[in-house]
Phi, psi and omega in degrees: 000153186279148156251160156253140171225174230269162160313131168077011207293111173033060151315329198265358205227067161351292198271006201266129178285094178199154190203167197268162203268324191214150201268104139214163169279358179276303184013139169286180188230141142219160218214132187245134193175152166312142156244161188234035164091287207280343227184121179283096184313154128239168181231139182241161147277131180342300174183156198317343185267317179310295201304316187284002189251324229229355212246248203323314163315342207261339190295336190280355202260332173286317200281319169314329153290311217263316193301343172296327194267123192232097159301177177276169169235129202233091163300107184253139182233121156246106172082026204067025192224132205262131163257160174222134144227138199251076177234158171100048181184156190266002172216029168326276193330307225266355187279338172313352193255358181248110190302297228280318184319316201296337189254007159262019150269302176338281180317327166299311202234058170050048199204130195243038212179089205239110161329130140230136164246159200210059195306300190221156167335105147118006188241132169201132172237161185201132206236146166281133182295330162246057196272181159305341213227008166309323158308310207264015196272322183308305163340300195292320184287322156339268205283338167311314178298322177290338152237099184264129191273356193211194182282105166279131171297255178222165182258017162293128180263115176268127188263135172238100162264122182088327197117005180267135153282105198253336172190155197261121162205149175169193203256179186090322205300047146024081213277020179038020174090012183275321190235155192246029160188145159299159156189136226251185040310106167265119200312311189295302185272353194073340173276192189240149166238109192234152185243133192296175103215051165298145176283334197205157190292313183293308192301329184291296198307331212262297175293329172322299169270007178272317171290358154294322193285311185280319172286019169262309200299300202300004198264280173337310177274331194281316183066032192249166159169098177308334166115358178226127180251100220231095180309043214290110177275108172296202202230062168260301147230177203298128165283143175176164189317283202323300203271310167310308158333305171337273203299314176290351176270335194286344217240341162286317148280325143264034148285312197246026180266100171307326181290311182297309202293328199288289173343285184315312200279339168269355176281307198255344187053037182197136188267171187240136199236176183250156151217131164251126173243156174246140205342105171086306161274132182321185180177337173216152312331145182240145181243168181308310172270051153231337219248032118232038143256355162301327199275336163314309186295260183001297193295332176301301170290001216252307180302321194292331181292308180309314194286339159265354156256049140266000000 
């Protein structure tokens, strides 16, 4: 059978048949082991060629074990909005790993696109992803983990589409160098906040646009939007006219992309603009009475770099 366990669950123990719920370092681990009624038997391998030959057979032959198992799913409405929670049973948690179950919770509270949470043993709550209460369900799993009625698992919201787990989120996270951008829904305004750490103008253009897109989709289902997509750059690279130029062009083109702006505004009653800060500071759109505090701004940045490579 698959277990879920806690982030780092026998990190140390190499050779232990476990393998993470989602490729991160925050990640639960799950650990594959017998159960023997009182008490889970687990196992290591011989040596790394035993562990990769013998690690997949043990995980189809545990997922395969856990699809026998069918809890109930108990539909609860908070705030007008339908929750499933998957309780009363020793492998609730463990059901996020059975694609076809997660999507007869989906199919429960009308949703193939789902918040999940997995606080503690024997708990699985699950949300429509663009409900009303999306903002406020990481809270809700926060507090369940922090008060665990059984062995807490994780404080992590797993977003599940279709039944797959497609994505991680909570605070602490560590994106191990896999993804080159963030991306906010800020509650009060509705707008997005997404934070960069492209390295080079192809790559910033490239993540610009692959995280415009998704934050178009999120738009598009949510049909909510405050009118601001707001770019935040860390110092991954240098500021300069080139790089600002950039940014104003980025900001330009969806000013005047009709197909977006018409589409958003009819979703939404609100058109849609770009913004770039480079830590913190705006840096896009830029207008006249900004462009010689911006060239100030250069200039500023231009002594802290001489003065740190001096």
């Amino acid at each position: 059978m698959p277990i879920l366990k806690p982030t780092g669950y026998r990190q140390d123990v190499p050779l232990f048949f476990k393998e993470q719920l989602f490729k991160s370092s925050a990640s639960p681990v799950i650990a594959f082991g017998t159960d023997e009624g009182y008490a889970m038997a687990y196992e290591s391998a011989a040596n790394e060629e035993d562990y990769i030959l013998k690690l997949p057979e043990i995980k189809s032959k545990a997922i395969e074990n856990l699809k026998a198992i069918q809890p109930n799913i108990e539909v609860q409405d908070a705030q007008g909005t339908k929750i499933a929670f998957v309780v009363g049973h020793e492998y609730a948690s463990e059901k996020i790993l059975d694609s076809n179950f997660m999507k007869q919770v989906g199919k429960a509270i009308n949703s193939n696109s789902l918040m999940v949470g997995i606080p503690f043993k024997g708990h699985l709550i699950a949300t429509d992803s663009n409900s009303e209460i999306r903002l406020k369900f990481p809270a809700i799993i926060q507090k369940y983990y922090n008060n665990p009625q059984q062995d807490p698992i994780s404080d992590k919201v797993f977003l599940v589409n279709d039944g797959e787990i497609v994505a991680m989120a909570g605070e602490a996270i560590d994106d191990d160098g896999n993804n080159n951008f963030i991306i906010t829904e800020i509650g009060k305004t509705n707008n997005y906040k997404v934070e960069l750490k492209s390295k080079s103008i192809e790559e910033l253009t490239e993540n610009v646009n692959t995280s415009f897109q998704q934050v178009m989709a999120m738009i598009i289902q949510r049909k909510v939007f405050g009118g601001e997509v707001a770019y935040h750059l860390g110092s991954e690279m240098k500021l300069d006219k080139i790089l600002i130029e950039k940014c104003q062009s980025y900001v330009t083109q969806i000013e005047e992309n009709e197909m977006a702006q018409t589409l958003i505004q009819a979703l939404t009653n609100t058109k849609t603009k770009l913004s770039f800060y480079y830590n913190n500071k705006q840096i896009a759109p830029i207008d006249n009475n900004s462009i010689e505090q911006q060239d100030q701004y250069l200039n500023d940045t231009t002594k802290k770099w001489w003065q740190f490579w001096k």
